[in-house]
Backbone as JSON, one array per atom type, in Angstrom:
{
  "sequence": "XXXXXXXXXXXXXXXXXXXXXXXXXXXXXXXXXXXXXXXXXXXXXXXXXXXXXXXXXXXXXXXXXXXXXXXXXXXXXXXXXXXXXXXXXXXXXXXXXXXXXXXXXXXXXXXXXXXXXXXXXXXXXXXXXXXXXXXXXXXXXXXX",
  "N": [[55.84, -9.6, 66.49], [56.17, -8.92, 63.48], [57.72, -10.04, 62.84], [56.99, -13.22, 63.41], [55.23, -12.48, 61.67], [56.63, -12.69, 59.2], [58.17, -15.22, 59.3], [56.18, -16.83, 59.24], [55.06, -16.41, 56.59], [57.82, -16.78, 55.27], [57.79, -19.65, 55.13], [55.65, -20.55, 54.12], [56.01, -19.64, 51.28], [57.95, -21.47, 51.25], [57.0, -24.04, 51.16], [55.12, -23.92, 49.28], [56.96, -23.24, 47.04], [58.6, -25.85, 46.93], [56.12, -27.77, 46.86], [55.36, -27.15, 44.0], [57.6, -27.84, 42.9], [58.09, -30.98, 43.51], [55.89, -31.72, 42.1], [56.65, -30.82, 39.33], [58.84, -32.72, 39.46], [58.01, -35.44, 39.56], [56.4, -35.09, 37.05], [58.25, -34.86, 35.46], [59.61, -37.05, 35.13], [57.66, -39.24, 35.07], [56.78, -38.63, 32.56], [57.15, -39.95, 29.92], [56.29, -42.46, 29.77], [53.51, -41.44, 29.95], [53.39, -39.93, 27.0], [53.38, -42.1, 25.7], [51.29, -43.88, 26.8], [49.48, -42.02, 25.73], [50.0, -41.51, 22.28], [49.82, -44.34, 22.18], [46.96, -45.09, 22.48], [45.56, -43.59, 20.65], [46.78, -44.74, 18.1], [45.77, -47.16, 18.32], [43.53, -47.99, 17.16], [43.98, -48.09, 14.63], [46.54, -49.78, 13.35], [46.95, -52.26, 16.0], [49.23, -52.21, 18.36], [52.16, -52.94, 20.98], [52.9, -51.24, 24.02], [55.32, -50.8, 24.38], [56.62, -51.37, 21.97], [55.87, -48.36, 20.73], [56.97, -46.89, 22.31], [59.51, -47.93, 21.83], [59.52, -46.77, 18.73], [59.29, -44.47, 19.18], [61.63, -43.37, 20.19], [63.69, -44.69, 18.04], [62.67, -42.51, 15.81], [62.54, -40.14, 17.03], [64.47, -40.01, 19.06], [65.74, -39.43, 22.51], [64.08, -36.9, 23.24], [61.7, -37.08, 22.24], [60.19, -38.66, 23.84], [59.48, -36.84, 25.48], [57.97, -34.86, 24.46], [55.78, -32.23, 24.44], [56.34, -31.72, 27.15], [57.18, -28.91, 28.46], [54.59, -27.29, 28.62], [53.01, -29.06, 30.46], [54.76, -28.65, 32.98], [54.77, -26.11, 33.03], [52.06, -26.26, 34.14], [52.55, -26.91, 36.39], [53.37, -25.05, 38.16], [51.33, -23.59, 38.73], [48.79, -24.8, 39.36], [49.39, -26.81, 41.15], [50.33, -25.56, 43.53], [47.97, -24.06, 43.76], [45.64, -26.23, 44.49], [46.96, -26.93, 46.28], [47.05, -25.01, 48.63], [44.84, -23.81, 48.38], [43.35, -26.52, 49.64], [44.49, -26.7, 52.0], [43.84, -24.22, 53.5], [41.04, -24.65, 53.31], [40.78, -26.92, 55.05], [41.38, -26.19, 57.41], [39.23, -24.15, 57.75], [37.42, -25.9, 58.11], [37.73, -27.07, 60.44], [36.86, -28.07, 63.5], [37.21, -26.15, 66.77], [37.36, -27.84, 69.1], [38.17, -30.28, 68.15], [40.82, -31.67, 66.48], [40.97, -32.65, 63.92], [39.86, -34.06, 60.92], [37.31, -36.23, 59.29], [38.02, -38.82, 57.23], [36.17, -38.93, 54.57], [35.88, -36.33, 54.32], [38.05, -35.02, 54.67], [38.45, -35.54, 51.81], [36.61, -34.6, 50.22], [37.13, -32.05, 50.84], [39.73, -32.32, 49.77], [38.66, -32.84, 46.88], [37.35, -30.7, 46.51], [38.87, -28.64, 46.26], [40.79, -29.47, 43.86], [39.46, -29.25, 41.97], [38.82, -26.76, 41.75], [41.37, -25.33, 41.4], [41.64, -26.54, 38.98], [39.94, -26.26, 37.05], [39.76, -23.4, 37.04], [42.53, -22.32, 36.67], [43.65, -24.07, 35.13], [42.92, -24.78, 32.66], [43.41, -23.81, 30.52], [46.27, -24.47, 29.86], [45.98, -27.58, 30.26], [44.5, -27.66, 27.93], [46.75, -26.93, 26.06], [48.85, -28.64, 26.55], [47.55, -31.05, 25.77], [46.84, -30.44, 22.93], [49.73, -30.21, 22.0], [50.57, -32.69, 22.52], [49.06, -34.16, 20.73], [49.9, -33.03, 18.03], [52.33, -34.09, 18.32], [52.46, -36.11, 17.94], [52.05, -36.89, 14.7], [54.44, -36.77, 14.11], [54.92, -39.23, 14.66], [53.58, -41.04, 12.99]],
  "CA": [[54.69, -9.86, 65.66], [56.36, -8.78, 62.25], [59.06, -11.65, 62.43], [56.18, -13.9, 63.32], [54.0, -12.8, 59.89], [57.73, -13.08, 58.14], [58.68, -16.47, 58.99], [55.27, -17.51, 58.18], [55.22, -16.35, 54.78], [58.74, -17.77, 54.3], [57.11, -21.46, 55.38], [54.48, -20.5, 52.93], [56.55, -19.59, 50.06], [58.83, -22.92, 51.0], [55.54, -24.99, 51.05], [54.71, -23.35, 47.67], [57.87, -23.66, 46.11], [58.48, -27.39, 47.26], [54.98, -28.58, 46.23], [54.99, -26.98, 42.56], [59.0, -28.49, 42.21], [58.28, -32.11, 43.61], [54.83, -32.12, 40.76], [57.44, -31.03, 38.15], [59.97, -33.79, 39.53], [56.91, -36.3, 39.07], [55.7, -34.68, 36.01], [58.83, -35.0, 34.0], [59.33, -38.48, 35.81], [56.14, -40.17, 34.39], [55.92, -37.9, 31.49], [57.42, -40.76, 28.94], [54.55, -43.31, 29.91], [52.08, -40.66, 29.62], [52.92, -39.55, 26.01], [53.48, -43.28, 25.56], [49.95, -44.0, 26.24], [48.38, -41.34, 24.81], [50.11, -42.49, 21.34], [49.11, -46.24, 21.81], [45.8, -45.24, 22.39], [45.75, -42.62, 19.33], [46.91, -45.87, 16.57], [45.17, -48.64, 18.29], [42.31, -48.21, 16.57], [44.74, -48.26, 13.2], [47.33, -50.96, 13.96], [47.23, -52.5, 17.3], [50.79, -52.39, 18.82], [52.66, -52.82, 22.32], [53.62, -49.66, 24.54], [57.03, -51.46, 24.11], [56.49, -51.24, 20.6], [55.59, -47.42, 20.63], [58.14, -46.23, 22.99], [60.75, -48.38, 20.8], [59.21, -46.6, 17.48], [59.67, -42.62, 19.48], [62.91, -43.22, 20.28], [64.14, -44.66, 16.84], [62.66, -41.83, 15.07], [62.95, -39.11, 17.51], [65.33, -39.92, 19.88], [65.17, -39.76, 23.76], [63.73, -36.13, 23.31], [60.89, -37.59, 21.64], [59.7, -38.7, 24.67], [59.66, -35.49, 26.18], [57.42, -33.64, 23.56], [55.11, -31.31, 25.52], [56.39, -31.6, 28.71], [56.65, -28.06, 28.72], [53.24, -27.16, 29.47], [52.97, -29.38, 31.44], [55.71, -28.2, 33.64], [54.06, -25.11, 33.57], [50.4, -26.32, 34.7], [52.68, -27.66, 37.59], [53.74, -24.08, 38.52], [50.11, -22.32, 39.31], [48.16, -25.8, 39.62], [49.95, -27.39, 42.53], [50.08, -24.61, 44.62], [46.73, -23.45, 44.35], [45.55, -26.94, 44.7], [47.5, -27.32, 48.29], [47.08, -23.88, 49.7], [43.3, -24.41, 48.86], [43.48, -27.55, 50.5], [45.34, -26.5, 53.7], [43.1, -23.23, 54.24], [39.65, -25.39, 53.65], [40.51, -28.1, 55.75], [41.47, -25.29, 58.24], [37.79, -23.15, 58.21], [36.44, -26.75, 58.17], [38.39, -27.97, 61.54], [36.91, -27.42, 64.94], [38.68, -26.12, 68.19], [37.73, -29.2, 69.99], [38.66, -32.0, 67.16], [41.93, -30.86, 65.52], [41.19, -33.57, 62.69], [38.86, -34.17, 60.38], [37.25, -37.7, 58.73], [38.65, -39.48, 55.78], [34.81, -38.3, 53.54], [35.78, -34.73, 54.82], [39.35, -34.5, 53.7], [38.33, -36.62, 50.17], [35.91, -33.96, 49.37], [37.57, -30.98, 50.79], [40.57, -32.35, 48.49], [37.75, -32.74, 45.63], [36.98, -29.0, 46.14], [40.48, -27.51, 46.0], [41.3, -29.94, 43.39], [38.33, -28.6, 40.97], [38.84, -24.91, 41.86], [42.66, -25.54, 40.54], [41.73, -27.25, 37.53], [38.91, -25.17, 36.5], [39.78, -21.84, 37.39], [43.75, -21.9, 36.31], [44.51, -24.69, 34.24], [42.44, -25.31, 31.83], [44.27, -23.56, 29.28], [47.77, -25.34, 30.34], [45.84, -28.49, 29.95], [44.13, -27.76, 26.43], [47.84, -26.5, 25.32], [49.24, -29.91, 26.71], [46.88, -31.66, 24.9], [47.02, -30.2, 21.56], [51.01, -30.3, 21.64], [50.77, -34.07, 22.45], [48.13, -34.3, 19.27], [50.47, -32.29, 17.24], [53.48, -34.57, 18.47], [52.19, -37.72, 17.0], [51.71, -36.34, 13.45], [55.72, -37.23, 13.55], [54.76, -40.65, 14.85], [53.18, -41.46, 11.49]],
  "C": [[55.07, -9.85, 64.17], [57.37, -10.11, 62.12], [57.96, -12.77, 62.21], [55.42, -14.08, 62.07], [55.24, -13.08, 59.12], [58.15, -14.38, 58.2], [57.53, -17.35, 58.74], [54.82, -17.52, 57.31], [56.31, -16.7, 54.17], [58.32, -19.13, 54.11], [56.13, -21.39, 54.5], [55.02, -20.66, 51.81], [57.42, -20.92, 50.16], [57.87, -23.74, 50.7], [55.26, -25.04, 50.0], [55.63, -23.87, 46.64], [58.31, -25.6, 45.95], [57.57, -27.89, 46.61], [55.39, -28.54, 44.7], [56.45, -27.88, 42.3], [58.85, -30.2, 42.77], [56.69, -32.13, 42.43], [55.6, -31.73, 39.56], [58.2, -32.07, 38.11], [58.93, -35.19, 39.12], [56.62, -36.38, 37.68], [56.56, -35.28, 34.9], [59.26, -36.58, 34.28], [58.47, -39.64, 34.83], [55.95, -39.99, 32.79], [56.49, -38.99, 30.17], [56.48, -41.75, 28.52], [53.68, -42.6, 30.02], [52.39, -40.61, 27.97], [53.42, -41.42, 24.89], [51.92, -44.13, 25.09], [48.79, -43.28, 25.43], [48.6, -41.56, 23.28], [49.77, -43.81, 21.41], [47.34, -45.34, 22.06], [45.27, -44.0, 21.28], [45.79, -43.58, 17.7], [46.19, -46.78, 17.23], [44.2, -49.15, 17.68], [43.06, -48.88, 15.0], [45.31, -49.11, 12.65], [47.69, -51.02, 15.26], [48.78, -52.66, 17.6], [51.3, -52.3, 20.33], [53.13, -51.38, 23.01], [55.41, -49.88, 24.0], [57.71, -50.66, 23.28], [56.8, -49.3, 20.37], [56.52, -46.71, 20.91], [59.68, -46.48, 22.12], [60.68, -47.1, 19.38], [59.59, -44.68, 17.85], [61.23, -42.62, 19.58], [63.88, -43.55, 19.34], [63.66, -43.53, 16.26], [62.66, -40.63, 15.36], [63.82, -38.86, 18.76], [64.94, -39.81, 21.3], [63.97, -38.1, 23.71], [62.06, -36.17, 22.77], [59.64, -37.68, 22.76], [59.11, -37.77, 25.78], [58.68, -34.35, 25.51], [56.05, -33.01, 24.22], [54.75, -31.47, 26.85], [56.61, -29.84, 29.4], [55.06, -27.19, 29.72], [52.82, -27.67, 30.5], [53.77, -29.13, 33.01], [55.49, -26.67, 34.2], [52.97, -25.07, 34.5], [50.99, -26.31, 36.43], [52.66, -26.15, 38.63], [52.36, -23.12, 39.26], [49.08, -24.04, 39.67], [48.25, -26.2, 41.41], [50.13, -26.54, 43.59], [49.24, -23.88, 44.99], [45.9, -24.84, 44.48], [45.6, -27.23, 46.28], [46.99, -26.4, 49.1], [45.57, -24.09, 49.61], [42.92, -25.18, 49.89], [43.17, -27.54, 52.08], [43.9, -25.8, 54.26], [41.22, -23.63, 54.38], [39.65, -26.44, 54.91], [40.6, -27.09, 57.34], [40.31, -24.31, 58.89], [37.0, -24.72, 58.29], [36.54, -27.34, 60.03], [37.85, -27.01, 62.61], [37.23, -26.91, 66.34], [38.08, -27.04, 68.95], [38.25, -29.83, 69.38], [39.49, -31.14, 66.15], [42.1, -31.56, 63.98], [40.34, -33.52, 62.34], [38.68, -35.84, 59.39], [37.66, -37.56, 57.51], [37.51, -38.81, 54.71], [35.37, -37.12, 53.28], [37.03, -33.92, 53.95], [39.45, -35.12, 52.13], [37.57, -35.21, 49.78], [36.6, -32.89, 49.77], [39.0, -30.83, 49.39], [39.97, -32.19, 47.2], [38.05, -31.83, 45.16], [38.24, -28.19, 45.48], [41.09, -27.8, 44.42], [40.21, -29.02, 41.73], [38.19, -27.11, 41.1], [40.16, -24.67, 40.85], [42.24, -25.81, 38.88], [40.94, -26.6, 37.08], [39.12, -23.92, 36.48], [41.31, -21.22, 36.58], [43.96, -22.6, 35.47], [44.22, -24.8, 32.96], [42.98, -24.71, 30.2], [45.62, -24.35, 29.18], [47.24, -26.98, 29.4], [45.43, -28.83, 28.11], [45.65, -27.9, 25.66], [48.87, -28.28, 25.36], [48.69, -30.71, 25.29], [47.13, -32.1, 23.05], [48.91, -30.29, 21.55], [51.24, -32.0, 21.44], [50.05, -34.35, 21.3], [49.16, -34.37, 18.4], [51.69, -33.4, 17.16], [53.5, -35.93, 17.44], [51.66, -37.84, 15.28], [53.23, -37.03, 13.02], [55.81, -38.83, 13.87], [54.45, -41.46, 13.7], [53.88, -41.79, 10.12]]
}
């Protein structure tokens, strides 16, 4: 019985660790065309210009690292986000599932994902995300 609760809290903690490290592998992945668009859509109002353009204009004046400017936080959010996100997930879709029908409909798992997804983001991140935010603000001050 004790091996049994131990190798299913290692499959937990692998589950855990896995999720939060493939949303950092994503995170820092994408994260060039994110602070890409969030500068174009920051000057467009000012002078319209291409992402092209933008991405060309970070990397002449701040190099590839440029691109990279509060990926931090973000890297953090990934760390308590994504794993209370999933394990939510899992253990709703789990008190939702009946012992005859081991599945549940497409509506069922959209909103149970909703739920988990809005418990995460509301409950843990929302500081992560403000801090994101304002660093990406802050970043484009050197864009200017």
């Amino acid at each position: 019985m004790a091996q049994e609760q131990a190798q299913a809290r290692s499959r937990a903690m692998n589950k855990i660790a896995l999720a939060s490290l493939s949303a950092m592998v994503a995170e820092t992945t994408t994260f060039p065309i994110d602070i890409t668009k969030t500068r174009l859509q920051l000057h467009a109002a000012a002078h319209p210009v291409s992402a092209f353009q933008v991405a060309t204009d970070i990397l002449r004046k701040q190099g590839v690292t440029g691109l990279y400017k509060g990926l931090s936080p973000a890297l953090l959010r990934h760390l308590f986000y994504t794993p209370i996100r999933t394990v939510g997930y899992e253990q709703l879709r789990h008190a939702f599932i009946s012992h005859d029908n081991h599945s549940l409909s497409l509506p069922s798992k959209a909103l149970i994902g909703g739920i988990s997804g809005v418990i995460a983001q509301h409950d843990v991140c929302y500081g992560w995300l403000f801090l994101r935010f304002s660093q990406c603000f802050q970043a484009t001050k050197f864009y200017e």
